[in-house]
C-alpha positions as CSV (number, residue, x, y, z in Angstrom):
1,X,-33.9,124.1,118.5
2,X,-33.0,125.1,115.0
3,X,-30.8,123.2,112.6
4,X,-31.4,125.2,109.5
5,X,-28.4,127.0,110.0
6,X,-26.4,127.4,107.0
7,X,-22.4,127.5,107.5
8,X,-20.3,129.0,105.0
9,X,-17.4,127.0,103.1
10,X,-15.0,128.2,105.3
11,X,-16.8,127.4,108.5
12,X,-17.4,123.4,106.9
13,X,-13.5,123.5,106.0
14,X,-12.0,124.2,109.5
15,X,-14.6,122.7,111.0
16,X,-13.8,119.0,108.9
17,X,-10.0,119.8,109.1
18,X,-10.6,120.2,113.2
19,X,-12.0,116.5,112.9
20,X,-8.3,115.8,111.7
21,X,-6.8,116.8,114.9
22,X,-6.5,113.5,116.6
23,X,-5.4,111.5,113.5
24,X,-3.1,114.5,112.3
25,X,-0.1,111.4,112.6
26,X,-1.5,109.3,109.7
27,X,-2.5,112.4,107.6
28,X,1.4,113.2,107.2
29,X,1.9,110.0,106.6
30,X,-0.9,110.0,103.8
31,X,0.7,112.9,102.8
32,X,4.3,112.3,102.4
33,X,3.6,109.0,101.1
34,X,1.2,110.8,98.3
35,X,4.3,112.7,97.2
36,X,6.9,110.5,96.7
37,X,3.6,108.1,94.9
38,X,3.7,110.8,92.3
39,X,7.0,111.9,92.0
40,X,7.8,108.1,91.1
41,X,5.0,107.7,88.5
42,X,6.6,111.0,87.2
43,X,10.3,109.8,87.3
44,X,9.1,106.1,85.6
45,X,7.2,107.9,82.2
46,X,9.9,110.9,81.8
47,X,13.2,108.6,82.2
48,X,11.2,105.7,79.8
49,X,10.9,109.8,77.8
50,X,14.8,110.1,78.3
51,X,15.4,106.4,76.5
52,X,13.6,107.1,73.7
53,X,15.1,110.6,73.6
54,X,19.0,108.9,74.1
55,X,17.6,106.0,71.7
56,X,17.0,108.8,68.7
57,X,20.1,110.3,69.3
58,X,22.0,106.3,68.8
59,X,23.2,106.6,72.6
60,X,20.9,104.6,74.2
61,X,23.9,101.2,73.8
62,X,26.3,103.3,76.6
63,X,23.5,103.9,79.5
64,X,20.7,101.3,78.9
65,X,21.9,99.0,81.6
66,X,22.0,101.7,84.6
67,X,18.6,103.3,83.2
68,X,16.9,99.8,83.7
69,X,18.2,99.0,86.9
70,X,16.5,103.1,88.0
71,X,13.3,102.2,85.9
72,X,13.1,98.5,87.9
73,X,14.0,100.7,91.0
74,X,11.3,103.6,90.5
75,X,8.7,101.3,90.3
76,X,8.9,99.2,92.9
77,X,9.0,102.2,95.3
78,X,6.2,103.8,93.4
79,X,3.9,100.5,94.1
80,X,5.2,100.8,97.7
81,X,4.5,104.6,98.0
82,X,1.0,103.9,96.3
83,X,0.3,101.5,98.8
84,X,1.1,103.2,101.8
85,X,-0.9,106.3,100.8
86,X,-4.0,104.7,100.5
87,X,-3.4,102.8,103.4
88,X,-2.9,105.6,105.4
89,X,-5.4,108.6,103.9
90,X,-8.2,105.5,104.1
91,X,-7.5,104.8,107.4
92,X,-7.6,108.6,108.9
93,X,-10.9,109.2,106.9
94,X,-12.7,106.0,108.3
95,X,-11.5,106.5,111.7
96,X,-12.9,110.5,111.3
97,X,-16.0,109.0,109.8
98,X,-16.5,106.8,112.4
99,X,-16.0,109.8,115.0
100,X,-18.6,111.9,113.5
101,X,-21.1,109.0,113.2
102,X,-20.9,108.6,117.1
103,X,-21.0,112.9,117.2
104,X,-24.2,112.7,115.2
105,X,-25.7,109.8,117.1
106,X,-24.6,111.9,120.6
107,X,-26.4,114.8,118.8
108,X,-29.7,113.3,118.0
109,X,-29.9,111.7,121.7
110,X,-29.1,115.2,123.6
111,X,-31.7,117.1,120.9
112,X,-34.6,114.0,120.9
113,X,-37.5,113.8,120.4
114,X,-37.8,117.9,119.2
115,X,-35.2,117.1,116.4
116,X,-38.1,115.6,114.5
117,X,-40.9,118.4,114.7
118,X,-38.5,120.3,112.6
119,X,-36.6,117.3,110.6
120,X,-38.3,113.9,108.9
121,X,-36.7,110.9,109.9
122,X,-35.8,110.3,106.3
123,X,-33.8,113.3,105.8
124,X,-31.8,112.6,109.4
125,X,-31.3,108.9,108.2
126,X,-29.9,110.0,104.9
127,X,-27.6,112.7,107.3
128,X,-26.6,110.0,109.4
129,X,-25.0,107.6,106.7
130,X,-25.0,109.3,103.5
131,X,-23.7,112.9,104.1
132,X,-21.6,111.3,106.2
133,X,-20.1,108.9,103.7
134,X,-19.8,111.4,101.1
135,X,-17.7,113.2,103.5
136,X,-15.0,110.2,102.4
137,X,-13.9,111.9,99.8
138,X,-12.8,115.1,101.4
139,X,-10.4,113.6,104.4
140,X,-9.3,110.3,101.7
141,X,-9.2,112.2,99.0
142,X,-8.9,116.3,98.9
143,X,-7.2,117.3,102.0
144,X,-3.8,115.6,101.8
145,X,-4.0,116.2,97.9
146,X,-3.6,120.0,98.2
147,X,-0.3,119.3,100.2
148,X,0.6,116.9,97.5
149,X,-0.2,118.9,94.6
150,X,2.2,122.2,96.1
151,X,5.2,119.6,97.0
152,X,5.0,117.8,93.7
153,X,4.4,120.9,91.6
154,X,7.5,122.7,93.2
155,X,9.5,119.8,92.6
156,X,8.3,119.9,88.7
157,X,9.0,123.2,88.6
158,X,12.3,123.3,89.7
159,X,13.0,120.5,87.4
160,X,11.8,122.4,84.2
161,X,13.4,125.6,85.3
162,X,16.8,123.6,85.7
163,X,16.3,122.5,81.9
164,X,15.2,126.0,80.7
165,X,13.7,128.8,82.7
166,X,10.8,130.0,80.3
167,X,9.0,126.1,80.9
168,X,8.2,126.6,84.5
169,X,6.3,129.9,83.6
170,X,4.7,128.6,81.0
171,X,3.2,125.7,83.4
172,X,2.7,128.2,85.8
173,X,0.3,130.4,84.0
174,X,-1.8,126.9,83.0
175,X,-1.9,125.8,86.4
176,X,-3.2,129.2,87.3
177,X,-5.9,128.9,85.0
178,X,-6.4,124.9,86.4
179,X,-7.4,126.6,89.7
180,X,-9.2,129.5,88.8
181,X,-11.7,127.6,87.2
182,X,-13.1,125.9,90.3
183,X,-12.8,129.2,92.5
184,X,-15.2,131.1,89.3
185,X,-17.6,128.4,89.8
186,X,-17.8,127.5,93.5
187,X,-21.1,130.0,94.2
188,X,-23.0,127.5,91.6
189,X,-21.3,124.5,93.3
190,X,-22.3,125.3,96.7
191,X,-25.9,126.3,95.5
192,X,-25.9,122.8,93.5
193,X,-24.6,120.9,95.8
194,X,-27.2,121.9,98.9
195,X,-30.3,121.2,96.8
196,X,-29.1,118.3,95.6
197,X,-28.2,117.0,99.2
198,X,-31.8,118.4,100.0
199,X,-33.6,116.8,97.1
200,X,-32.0,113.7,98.1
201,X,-33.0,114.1,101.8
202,X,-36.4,114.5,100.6
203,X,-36.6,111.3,98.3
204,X,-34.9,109.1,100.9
205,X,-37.9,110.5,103.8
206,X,-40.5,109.4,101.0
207,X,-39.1,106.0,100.2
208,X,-38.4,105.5,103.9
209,X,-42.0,106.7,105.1
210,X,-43.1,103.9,102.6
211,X,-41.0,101.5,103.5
212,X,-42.6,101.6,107.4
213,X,-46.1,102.5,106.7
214,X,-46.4,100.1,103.4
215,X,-48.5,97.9,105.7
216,X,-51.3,101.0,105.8
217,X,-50.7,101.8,102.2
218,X,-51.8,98.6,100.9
219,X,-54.7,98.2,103.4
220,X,-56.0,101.7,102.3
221,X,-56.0,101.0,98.6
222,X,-53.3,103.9,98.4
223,X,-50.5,102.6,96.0
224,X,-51.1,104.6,93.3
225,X,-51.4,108.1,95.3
226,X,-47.9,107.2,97.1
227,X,-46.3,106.0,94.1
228,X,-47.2,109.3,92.1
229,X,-45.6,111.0,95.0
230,X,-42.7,108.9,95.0
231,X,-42.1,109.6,91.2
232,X,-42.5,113.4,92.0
233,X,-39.7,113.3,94.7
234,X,-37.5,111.7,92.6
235,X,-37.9,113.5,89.4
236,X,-37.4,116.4,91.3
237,X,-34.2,114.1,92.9
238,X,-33.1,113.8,89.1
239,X,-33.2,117.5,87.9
240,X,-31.2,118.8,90.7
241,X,-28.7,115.8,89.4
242,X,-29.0,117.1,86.4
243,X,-27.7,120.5,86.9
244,X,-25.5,119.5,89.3
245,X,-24.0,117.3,86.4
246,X,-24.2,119.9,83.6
247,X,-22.2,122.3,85.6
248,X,-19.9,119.8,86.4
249,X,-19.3,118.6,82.8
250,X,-18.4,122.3,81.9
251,X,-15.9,122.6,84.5
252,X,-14.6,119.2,83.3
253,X,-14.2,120.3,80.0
254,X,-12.9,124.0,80.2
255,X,-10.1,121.7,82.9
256,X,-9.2,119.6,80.1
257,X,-9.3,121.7,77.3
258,X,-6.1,124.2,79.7
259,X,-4.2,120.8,80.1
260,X,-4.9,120.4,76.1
261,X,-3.7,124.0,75.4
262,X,-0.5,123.8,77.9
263,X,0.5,120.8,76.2
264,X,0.3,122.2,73.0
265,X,2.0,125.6,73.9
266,X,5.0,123.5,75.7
267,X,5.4,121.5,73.0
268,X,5.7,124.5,70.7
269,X,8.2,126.6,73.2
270,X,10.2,123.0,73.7
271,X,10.6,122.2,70.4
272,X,11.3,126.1,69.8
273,X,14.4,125.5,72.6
274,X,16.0,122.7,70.8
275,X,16.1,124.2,67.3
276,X,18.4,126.9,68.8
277,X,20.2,124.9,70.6
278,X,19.2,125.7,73.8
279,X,17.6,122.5,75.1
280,X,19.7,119.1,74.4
281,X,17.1,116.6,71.9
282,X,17.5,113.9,73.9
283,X,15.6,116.1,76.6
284,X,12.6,117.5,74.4
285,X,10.7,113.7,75.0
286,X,11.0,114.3,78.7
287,X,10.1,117.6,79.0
288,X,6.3,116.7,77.3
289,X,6.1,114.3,79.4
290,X,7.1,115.7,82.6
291,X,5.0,118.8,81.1
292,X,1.9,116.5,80.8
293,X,2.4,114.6,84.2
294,X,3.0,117.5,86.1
295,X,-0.8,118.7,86.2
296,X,-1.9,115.4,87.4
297,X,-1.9,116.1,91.3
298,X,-3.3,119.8,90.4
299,X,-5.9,118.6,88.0
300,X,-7.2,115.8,91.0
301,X,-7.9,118.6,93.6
302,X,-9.6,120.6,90.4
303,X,-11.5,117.5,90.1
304,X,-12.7,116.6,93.4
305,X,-13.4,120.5,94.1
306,X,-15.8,120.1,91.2
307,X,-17.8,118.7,94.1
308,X,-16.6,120.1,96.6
309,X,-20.5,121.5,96.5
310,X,-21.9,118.1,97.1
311,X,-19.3,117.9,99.9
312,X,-19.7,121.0,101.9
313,X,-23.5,120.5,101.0
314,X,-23.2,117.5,103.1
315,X,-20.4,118.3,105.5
316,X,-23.1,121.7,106.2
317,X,-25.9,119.3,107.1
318,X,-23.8,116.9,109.4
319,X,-22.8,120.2,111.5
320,X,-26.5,120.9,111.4
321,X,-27.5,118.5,114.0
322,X,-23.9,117.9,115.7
323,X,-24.4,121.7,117.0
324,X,-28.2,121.5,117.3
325,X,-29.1,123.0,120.7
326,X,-30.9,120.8,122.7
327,X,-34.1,122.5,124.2
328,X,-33.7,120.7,127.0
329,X,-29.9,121.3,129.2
330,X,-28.8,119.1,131.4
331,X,-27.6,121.5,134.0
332,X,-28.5,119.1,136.9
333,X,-26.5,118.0,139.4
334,X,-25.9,114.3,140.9
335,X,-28.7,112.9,143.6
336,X,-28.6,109.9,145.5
337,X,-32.1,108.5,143.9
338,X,-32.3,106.0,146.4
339,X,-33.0,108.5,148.5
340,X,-35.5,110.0,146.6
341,X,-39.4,109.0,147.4
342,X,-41.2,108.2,144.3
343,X,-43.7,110.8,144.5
344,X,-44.7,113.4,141.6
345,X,-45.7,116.7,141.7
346,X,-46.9,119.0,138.9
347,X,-47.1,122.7,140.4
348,X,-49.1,125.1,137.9
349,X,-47.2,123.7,134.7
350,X,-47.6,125.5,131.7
351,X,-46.1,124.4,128.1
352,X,-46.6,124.9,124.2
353,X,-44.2,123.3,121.4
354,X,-43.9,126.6,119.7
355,X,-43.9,130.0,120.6
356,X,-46.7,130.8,118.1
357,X,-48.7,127.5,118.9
358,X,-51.1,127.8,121.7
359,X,-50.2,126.3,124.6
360,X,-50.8,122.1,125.6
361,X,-51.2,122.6,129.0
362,X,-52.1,125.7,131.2
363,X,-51.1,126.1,135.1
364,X,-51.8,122.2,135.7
365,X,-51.4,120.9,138.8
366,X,-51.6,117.6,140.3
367,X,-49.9,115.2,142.9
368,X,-49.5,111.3,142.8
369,X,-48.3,109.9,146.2
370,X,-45.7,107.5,146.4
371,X,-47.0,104.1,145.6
372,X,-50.3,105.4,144.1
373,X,-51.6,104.4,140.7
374,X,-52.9,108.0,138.8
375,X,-54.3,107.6,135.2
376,X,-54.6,110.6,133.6
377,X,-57.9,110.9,131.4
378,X,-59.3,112.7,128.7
379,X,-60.2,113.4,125.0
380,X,-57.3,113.6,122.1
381,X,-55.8,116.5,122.3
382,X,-56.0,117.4,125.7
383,X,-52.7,117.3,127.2
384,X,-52.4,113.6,128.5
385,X,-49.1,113.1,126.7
386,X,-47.5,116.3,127.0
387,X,-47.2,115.4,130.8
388,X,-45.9,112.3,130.1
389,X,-43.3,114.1,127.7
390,X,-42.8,116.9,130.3
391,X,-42.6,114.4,133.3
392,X,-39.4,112.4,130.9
393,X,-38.1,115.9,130.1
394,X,-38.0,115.5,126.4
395,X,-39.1,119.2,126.7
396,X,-39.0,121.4,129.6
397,X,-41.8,123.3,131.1
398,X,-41.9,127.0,130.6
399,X,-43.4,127.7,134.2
400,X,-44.3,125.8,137.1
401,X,-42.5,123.0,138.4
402,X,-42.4,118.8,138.3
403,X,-41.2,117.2,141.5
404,X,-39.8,113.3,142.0
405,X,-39.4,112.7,145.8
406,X,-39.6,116.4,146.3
407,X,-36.6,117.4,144.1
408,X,-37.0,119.6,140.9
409,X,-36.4,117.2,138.1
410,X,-34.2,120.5,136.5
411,X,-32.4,120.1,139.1
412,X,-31.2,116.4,139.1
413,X,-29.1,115.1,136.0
414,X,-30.8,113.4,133.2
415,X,-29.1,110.0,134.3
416,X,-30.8,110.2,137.5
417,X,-34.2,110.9,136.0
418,X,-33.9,107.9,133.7
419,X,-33.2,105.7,136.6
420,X,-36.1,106.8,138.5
421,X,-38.2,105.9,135.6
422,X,-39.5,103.3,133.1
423,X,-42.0,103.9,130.3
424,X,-43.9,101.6,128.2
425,X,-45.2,103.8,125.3
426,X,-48.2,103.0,123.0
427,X,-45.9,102.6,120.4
428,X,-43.3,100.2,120.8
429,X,-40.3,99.7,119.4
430,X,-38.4,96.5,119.7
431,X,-34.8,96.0,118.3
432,X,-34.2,93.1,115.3
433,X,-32.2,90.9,118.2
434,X,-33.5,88.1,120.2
435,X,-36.1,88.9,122.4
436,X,-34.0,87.8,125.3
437,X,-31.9,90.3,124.4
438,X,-34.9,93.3,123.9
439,X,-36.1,92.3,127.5
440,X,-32.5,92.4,128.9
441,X,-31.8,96.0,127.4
442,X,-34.2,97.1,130.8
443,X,-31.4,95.9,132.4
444,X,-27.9,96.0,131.6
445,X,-26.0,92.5,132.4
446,X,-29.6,90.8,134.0
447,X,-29.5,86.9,134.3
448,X,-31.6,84.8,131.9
449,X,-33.8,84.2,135.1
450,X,-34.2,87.4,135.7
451,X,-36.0,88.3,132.0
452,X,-37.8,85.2,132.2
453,X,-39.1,86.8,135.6
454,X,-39.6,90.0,134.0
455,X,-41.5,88.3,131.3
456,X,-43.5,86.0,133.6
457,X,-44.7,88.9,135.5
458,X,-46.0,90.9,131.9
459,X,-47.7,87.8,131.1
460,X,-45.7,87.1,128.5
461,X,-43.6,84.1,129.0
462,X,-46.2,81.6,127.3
463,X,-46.5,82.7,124.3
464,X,-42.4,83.8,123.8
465,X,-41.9,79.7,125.0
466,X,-44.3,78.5,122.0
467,X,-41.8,80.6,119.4
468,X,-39.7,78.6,116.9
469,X,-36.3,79.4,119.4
470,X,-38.1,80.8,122.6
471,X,-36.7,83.9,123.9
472,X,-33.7,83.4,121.3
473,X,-35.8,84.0,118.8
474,X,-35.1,87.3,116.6
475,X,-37.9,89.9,117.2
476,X,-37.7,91.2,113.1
477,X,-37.5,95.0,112.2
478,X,-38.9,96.8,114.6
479,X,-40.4,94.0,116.7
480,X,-42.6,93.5,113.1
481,X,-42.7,89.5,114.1
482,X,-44.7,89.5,116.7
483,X,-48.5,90.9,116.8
484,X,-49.0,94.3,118.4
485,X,-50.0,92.9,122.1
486,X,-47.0,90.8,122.1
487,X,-45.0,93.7,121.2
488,X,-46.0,95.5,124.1
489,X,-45.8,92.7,126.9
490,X,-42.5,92.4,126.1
491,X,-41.6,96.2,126.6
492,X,-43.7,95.6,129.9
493,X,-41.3,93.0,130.7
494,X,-38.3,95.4,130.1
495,X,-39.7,98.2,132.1
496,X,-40.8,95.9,135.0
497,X,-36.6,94.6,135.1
498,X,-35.8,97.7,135.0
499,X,-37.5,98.2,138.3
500,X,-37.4,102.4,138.4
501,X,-39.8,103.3,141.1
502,X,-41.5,105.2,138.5
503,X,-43.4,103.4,135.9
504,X,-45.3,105.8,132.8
505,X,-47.5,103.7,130.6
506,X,-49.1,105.5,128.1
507,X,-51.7,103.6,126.4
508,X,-49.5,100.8,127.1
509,X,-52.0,97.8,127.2
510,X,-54.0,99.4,123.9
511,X,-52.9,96.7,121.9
512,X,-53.8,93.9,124.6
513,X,-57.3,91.8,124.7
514,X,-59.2,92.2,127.9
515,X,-58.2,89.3,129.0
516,X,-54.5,89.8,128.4
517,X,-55.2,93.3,129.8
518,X,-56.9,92.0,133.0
519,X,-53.8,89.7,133.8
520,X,-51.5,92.0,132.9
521,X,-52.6,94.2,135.6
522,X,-53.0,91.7,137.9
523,X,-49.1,90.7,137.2
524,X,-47.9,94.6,137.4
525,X,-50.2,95.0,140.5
526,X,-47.8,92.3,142.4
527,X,-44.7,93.3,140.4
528,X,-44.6,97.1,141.3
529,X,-46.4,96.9,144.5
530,X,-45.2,99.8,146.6
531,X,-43.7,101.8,143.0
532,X,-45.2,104.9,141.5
533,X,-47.6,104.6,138.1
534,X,-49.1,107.2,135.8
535,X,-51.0,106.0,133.2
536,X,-51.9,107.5,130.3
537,X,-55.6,105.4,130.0
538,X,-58.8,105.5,127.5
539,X,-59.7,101.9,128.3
540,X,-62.5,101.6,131.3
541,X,-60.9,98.6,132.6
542,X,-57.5,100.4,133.0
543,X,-59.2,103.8,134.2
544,X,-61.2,102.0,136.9
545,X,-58.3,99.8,138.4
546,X,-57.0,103.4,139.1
547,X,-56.7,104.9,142.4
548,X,-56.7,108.1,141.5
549,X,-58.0,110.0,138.3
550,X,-56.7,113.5,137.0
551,X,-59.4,114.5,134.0
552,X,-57.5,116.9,131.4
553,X,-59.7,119.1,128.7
554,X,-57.7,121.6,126.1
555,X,-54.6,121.3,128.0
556,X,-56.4,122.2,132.3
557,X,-57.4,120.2,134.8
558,X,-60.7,119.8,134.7
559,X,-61.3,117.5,138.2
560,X,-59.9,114.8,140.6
561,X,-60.9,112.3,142.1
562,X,-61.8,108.6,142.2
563,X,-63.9,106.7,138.9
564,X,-67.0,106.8,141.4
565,X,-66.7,110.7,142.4
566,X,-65.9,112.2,139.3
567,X,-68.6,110.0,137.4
568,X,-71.3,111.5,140.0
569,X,-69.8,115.3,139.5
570,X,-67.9,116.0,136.1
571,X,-69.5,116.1,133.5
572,X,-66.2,115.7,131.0
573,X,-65.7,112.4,133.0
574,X,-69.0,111.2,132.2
575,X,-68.4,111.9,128.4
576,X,-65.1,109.8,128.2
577,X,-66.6,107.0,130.1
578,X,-70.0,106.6,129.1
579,X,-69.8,105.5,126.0
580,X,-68.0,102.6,126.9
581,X,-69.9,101.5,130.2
582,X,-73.1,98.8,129.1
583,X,-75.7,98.3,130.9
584,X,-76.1,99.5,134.0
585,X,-73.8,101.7,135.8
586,X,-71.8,100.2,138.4
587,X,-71.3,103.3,140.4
C-alpha cells in the first residue's frame, strides 16, 4: 500500500471540485448570492461617490431625496445578499467536509492496520481533522469567488467603459498583473505549503506519541530527552512557517503595491478626462471609487491563492489515504456462516510485511478442529501473531491457504469473516463511554442482561458493580480508568456476547493475576463450550489448559502436540516452558 503519492494541482482541483457534485445546488446559490453581495457594496460607496460629486457641483438639493431612498435600498439588499452567501458557501463546505471525513474514516478501515507501517498515527490524526479543516477555505472561500470575481469584474467593466472606454483597459492591465502574481509564485507555494503540512504532521505525531506514552516517560526518568525532541520538531514546525510566511508577505505586498499603482494611474487618466471635457466632474468621485472597489473580489481569490500551497498541500494528503490501496481486497462473496463449521486450517502459509523483509512465517501448517482449544507457542519474534493477523486478514497470505469450516477465508466477504470471529488482543482498547456501552459494542442492540451475562461469565461483574455508577460508569480515554486486568475482562466480556464461533486471544489474560486468570478460564471454558479458540499464550497456566500446542521458531513450525508430548520430545518447547515450571515437573 503506498500513500506517498504526490498529485499535481490540477489533479487536487478536480478532484475537490468533484466533492462539489452533490451540493452543486447551494454552490450557485453561494455564488449568485456572492455577486449581487458585491455589486451592492459597490453601488452603496460609488452613488455615496456620486453625492459628493453632484454636492461639488451645487446639485445635490434636486436629487438627494431619490438618491437616499437607493442608498437605504442598496443596503438593505446588500446585508441580505451577504447573509445568504455565507449561509450558503458555509453550508456546501461543511456538508463536503463532513463527506470527506467519513471518506477518510472509510479509507483507513479498508487499508488498517498496514496504513500505519508506512504512516505514524500522529501524522493520520492531523490528516483526519486538520488537512481536512483547512480544506474550509477552498469550497467556503475560493471556489465560488472565482465565479464571483469574473461576473462582478465584467459588470465593472462595462460600467467604466460606458463612462469612458480607455478606464476598463487601464483596470484590465492591473488586474492582469493581480493574477499573474500568484501563477509566478505557485511552484514555491506548492513546495511551501507540502513541508509545512509535513512538518506539522510531524510535530502533531511527537506531541501525540507523548501525550499516550507520558505515563512511560515519566516512569523512565525521560522528560528531558522527549522534550528536547519535542522542541526540535517544532522548531523545525516554525521555520517551514517561516518561509511559508515570508513568501507570502512578498506576494502580499507586490498585490498591494498593483492595487496602489492602478489607483494612482486611474486617478491620473480620470482626472485627465474631465479637464477636456470628456468625463462629466460629478462622475470623477465615482469612477475612483468604483476603480478602487472593483479589485476587491479579484484581490480575494489573489489572496486566498497565496495559500492555495497550504491548501493543495493538504487537499494532496487527504487524497493520500482516501485512494490508498488496501493490501487486502475484498473480492469474497456472501456464505451462509451458520453453515460454516468452526474449524481452521493453515495449509503451508507463507508471509513477509515487505518484499525486502524476510519472511514471518514459512510453509506453516497446522489444523484446529472445531471446538478445540490450540495455543500457539513460542519465543518473540516467531510468528505467533502474524497468524493471528493472517487468520483476521489484516494482511493476506502470499501462498498457502487458511480455511474456516472448510472455506477459503479469500473467498468469503470480510463481513462474514468478522462474524465468525471475536478477538481479545493484548492490548486493549476501550472507548471513553460507559462500560455498559463498551461491552454492548460486541453486540449491537444486546439487553442490559445480556452484558451483565457477558461480564459475569469474564469474571468481571464484581468489580464493574463496586465502581462509583456500576456499568454506567465512563471507562476514560482509552479505558485509562480502569487497571490493565480490568481492561481486558471487559473486552472478554464483549467478545464472549459477541458469541462468533471463533474466539482469538492473543496474550489476552497477560494483564490478569493467576487467580483472575484461573477463573477466567474456568468462565470461558463454560461460556464457549463447543466454540473454536486459538490462543496466542506465554503463560504456563494458559499453555497447559490447552488441548493442543503448535510450537513456532523464526517464523516454522517446529512441533505438535499436547504440553506432556512436546515437553518429553522438543527441545524449543522445553526452553519456553522451563523456566517458568518450579519444582518438580508435573509431566
Amino acid at each position: 500500500m503506498n500513500t506517498k503519492v504526490n498529485h499535481s494541482r490540477l489533479y487536487s482541483l478536480l478532484r475537490l471540485i468533484g466533492n462539489l457534485k452533490q451540493h452543486y445546488g447551494g454552490m450557485i446559490c453561494a455564488v449568485v448570492c456572492g455577486i449581487f453581495n458585491h455589486l451592492f457594496t459597490i453601488s452603496i460607496s460609488a452613488l455615496c461617490a456620486y453625492m459628493v460629486g453632484l454636492a461639488l457641483e451645487k446639485k445635490i438639493l434636486y436629487s438627494w431625496k431619490l438618491l437616499f431612498i437607493f442608498l437605504c435600498t442598496f443596503i438593505i439588499f446588500r446585508v441580505i445578499s451577504y447573509f445568504m452567501e455565507m449561509w450558503f458557501a458555509h453550508d456546501v463546505a461543511f456538508k463536503v467536509l463532513a463527506d470527506l471525513r467519513i471518506m477518510l474514516l472509510e479509507s483507513v478501515e479498508r487499508v488498517s492496520p498496514a496504513i500505519l507501517l508506512n504512516m505514524r498515527s500522529g501524522q493520520l490524526a492531523s490528516t483526519l481533522m486538520s488537512d481536512v479543516e483547512l480544506l474550509e477555505w477552498f469550497f467556503a472561500h475560493s471556489f465560488g469567488s472565482v465565479f464571483v470575481a469574473a461576473a462582478v469584474s465584467v459588470a465593472l467593466l462595462a460600467f467604466l467603459g460606458w463612462l469612458h472606454p480607455i478606464l476598463p483597459v487601464i483596470m484590465l492591465i492591473f488586474i492582469a498583473i493581480l493574477v499573474i502574481i500568484p501563477f509566478a509564485m505557485k511552484k514555491k507555494a506548492d513546495e511551501q505549503g507540502a513541508y509545512v503540512r509535513r512538518e506539522l504532521g510531524d510535530a502533531n505525531a511527537v506531541t501525540m506519541e507523548g501525550l499516550q506514552g507520558m505515563k512511560e516517560i515519566l516512569m523512565l526518568n525521560n522528560v528531558e530527552a522527549y522534550q528536547k525532541k519535542n522542541r526540535k520538531y517544532m522548531q523545525k514546525m516554525y521555520d517551514s512557517q517561516y518561509c511559508y510566511g515570508k513568501r507570502l508577505g512578498t506576494e502580499g505586498a507586490l498585490l498591494q503595491l498593483t492595487v496602489g499603482l492602478s489607483t494612482l494611474c486611474i486617478m491620473a487618466v480620470a482626472a485627465g478626462l474631465v479637464f477636456k471635457g470628456q468625463l462629466a466632474f460629478s462622475y470623477y468621485p465615482v469612477v475612483m471609487m468604483v476603480a478602487g472597489l472593483a479589485f476587491n473580489p479579484v484581490l480575494e481569490i489573489c489572496n486566498t491563492a497565496r495559500n492555495f500551497g497550504l491548501i493543495f498541500a493538504a487537499a494532496n494528503r487527504v487524497f493520500q489515504v482516501i485512494e490508498a490501496k488496501p493490501i487486502v481486497e475484498d473480492r469474497g462473496q456472501p456464505v451462509d456462516t451458520s453453515r460454516l463449521e468452526s474449524g481452521i486450517c493453515f495449509e503451508k502459509v507463507s508471509f513477509r510485511y515487505g518484499q525486502d523483509l524476510e519472511p514471518a512465517v514459512k510453509d506453516i501448517s497446522f489444523t484446529v478442529k472445531a471446538g478445540q482449544r490450540v495455543a500457539l507457542v513460542g519465543h518473540s519474534g516467531s510468528g505467533k501473531s502474524t497468524c493471528v493477523n493472517l487468520l483476521l486478514r489484516y494482511w493476506d497470505v502470499e501462498s498457502g491457504t487458511i480455511r474456516i469450516g472448510g472455506k477459503d477465508i479469500r473467498e468469503m466477504t470480510m463481513d462474514n469473516l468478522r462474524e465468525l470471529t471475536s478477538v481479545v488482543l493484548q492490548d486493549v482498547y476501550l472507548f471513553n463511554i460507559s462500560i455498559r456501552e463498551n461491552i454492548r459494542l460486541g453486540k449491537e442492540g444486546a439487553t442490559d442482561e445480556e452484558v451483565e451475562a457477558a461480564a459475569k461469565a469474564a469474571s468481571a461483574h464484581e468489580f464493574i458493580k463496586e465502581l462509583p455508577q456500576s456499568y454506567d460508569t465512563a471507562a476514560g480515554e482509552r479505558g485509562l480508568a480502569l487497571s490493565g486486568g480490568q481492561r481486558q475482562r471487559i473486552a472478554i466480556a464483549r467478545a464472549i456476547l459477541k458469541g462468533s464461533p471463533v474466539l482469538v486471544l492473543d496474550e489476552a489474560v497477560s494483564s490478569l493475576d493467576s487467580e483472575n486468570e484461573a477463573e477466567i478460564q474456568r468462565a470461558m471454558e463454560n461460556s464457549y463450550k463447543g466454540f473454536t479458540t486459538l490462543v496466542v499464550a506465554h503463560r504456563i497456566s494458559t499453555i497447559m489448559s490447552a488441548d493442543m500446542l503448535v510450537v513456532l521458531e523464526n517464523g516454522c513450525v517446529a512441533g505438535v502436540g499436547t504440553h506432556e508430548e512436546l515437553f518429553r520430545t522438543n527441545k524449543v518447547y522445553r526452553s519456553l516452558v522451563l523456566p517458568q515450571i518450579k519444582g518438580d515437573c508435573p509431566c
